[in-house]
C-alpha positions, 0 to 999 in steps of 0.5 A: 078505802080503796086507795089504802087496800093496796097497803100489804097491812091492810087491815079494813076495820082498823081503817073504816075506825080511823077514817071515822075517827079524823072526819069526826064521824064516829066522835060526833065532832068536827074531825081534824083539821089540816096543819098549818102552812108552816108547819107542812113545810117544816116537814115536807108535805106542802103539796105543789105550792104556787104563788098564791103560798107566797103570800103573807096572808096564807098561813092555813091549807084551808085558807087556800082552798077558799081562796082556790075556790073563790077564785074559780067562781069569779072566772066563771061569772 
């Protein structure tokens, strides 16, 4: 909440409603998932994409993060 108060619309109780709304809290569900890959280059939000994007197999954000934090584990172990 606090990085989008700097907004000058900032309106609190339209945004605590669709915060709850996207993480699934307030539906009871799931919430939304990222779009795919593509999809966020299409439109220009891929962020800091590295060699790991390059790979056929990486067509989900989720995917990455998985396949980030997997890797972090090993190096550590």
């Amino acid at each position: 909440m606090a990085l989008f108060s700097r907004s000058p619309d900032f309106n609190e109780s339209m945004t605590l409603y669709q915060v709850k709304h996207i993480t699934g809290e307030s539906t009871g569900g799931e919430g939304y998932t990222p779009p795919e890959c593509g999809t966020m280059r299409t439109n220009g939000i891929c962020y800091n994409p590295d060699s790991l994007c390059a790979r056929e197999w990486m067509t989900h954000p989720l995917k990455y993060y998985r396949a980030k934090t997997r890797s972090g584990k090993e190096k550590k172990e």
